[in-house]
N, C-alpha and C positions, 0 to 999 in steps of 0.2 A: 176466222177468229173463234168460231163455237166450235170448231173442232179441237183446237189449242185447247179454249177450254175444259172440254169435255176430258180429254186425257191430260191434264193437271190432275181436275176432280178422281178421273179415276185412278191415279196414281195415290194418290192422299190417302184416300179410301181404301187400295191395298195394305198399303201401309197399315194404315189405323185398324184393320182390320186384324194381321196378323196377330199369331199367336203368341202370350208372351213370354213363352220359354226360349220365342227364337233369339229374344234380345237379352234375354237374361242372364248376368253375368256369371260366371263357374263362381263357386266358393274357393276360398284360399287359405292359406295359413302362414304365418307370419312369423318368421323365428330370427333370436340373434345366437350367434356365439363367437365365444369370446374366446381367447389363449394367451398364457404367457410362458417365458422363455425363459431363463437366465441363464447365459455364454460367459464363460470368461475371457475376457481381452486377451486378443493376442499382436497388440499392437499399440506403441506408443506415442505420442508427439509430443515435443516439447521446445522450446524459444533459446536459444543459448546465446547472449550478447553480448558484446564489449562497450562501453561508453568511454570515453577519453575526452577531456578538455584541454585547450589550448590557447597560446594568446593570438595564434592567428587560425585562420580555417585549415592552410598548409599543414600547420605543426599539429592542432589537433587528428586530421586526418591522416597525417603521416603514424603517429601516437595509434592510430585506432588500427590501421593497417598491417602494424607489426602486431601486435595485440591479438587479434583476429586469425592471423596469419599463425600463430604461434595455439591458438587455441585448435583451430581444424587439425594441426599435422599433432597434435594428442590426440584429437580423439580418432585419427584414423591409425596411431600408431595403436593408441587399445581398442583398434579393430573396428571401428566403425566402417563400413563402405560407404565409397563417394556416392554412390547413388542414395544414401540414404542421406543425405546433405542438400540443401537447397539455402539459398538466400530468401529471408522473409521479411528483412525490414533494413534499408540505409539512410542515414538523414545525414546532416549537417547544418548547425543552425546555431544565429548569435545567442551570445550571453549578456543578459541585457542588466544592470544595478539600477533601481529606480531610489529616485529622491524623492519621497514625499512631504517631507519639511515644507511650511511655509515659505514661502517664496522663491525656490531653490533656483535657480541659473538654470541649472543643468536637470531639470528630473529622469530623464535617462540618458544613460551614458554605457556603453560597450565595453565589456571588459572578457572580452575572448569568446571562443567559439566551440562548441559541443557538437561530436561527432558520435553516434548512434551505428552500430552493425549486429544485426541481429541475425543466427543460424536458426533453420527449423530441423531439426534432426526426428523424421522418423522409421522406427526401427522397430522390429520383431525380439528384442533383445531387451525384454521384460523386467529380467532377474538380475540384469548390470546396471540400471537407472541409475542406482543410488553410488555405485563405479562410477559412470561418466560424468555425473555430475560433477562429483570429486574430483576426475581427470581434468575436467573444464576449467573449474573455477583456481585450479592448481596452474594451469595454466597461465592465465590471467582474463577469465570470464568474468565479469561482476554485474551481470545483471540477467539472471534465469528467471525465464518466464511463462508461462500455464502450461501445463504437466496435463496431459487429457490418454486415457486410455480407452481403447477403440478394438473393430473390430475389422479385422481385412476384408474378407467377404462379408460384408453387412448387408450387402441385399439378399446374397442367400440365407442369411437367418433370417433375414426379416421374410421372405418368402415362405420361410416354414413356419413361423407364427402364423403368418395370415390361412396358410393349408390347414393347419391343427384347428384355428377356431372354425373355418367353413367345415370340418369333417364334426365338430361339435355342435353345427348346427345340425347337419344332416341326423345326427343318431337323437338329437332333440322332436327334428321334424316328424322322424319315423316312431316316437316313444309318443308324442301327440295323435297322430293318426291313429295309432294301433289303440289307444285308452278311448278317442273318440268313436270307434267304431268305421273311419275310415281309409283310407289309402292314398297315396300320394301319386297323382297322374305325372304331374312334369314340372319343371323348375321354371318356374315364370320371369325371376330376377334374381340377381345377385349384385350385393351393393358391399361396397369395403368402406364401413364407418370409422374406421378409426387405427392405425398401426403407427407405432412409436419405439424410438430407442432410447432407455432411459439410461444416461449417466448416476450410479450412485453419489451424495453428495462427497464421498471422499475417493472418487475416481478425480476431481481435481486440488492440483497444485500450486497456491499462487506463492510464490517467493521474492522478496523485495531482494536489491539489492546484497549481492553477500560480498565475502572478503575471502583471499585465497586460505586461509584460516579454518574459514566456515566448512562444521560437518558435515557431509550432506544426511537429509533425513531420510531416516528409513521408510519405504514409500511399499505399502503391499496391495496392489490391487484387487476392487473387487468385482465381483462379475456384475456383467451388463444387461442389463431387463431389457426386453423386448414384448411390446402387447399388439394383441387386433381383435378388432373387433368387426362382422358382419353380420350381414341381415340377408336373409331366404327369403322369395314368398315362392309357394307351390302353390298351383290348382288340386284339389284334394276331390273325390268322389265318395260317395258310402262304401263302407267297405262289403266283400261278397260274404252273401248271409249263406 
């Protein structure tokens, strides 16, 4: 047992004894930097639906089928491609009259049925929106819906944001070292606080209901912000005198 103890003791005692430069943490330096971007869209998406009512589920479905049917082969005759087509939303669902009146018998009662088809078209063909709309709703679309402009490769722009602010921090890091009198040993960490893509407020479109009548609106996109933001720390030393 006194020998255990003995080398505890002396081990503590090495310890405590050492010097305290050996524990001594380097100096560092701490920087952000920030970037931003602005891309212009080269890519749209937007809702193209038909609604149709009916007094039974049959007929309005049928109603909504022609309808639909009749809206895709416009917009692929002005050129849309089918891969640029997808289904985004079908429903079918009662149409219900409520009676709120005192005492009423009946306070709800069914008076036919609503059938919802919704297309998602999206498409690189920027400068025709306000064409296809028109083709659509000529067709017999009556219900377009959020108009959003995008970016196809959006990770590679966002990637380049994030490279522009780390390269802003670095020529920060290096402009603090050189004024302090010191130098930068090595890159201790590297942290990504913050990257986003913003939509301008009039990069969206929300349009109620229209009629095959309805002009469609001139619609001019605008470019897409993209920000990031990180943080350095380096171990830094004095610089050589």
């Amino acid at each position: 047992m006194r020998a255990i103890l003995f080398f505890s003791s002396l081990l503590i005692f090495c310890i405590t004894a050492a010097p305290p430069s050996l524990w001594a943490q380097p100096p560092t330096l701490s920087v952000r930097g920030q970037a931003s971007l602005e891309v212009s869209p080269d890519q749209l998406q937007i809702s193209i639906g038909v609604t149709t009512e009916g007094k039974t589920a049959e007929d309005a479905l049928s109603r909504n089928s022609a309808a639909m049917q009749a809206v895709q082969r416009a917009l692929l005759e002005a050129g849309v491609e089918p891969e640029e087509l997808s289904t985004a939303h079908f429903s079918v669902s009662p149409i219900w009259n409520h009676d709120r009146s005192p005492g009423a018998k009946h306070p709800r009662t069914l008076s036919g049925y609503r059938a919802t088809n919704s297309l998602r078209l999206r498409s690189s063909k920027l400068e025709r929106i306000g064409e296809l709309i028109s083709v659509a709703t000529a067709a017999g679309a009556n219900d377009i819906g959020r108009l959003s402009f995008q970016l196809a490769d959006e990770a590679g722009h966002r990637a380049e944001v994030i490279a522009m602010a780390t390269r802003a921090a670095r020529r920060d890091a290096r402009a603090l070292a050189e004024a302090s009198d010191s130098r930068l040993v090595r890159l201790l960490s590297i942290e990504l606080d913050h990257a986003s893509v913003q939509n301008r407020p009039n990069q969206m479109l929300q349009m109620a209901r229209v009629s095959k009548e309805a002009t469609a609106p001139p619609v001019s996109p605008a470019d897409i912000r993209l920000d990031a933001q990180v943080q350095l720390v380096f171990e830094i030393a004095p610089g050589a005198k």
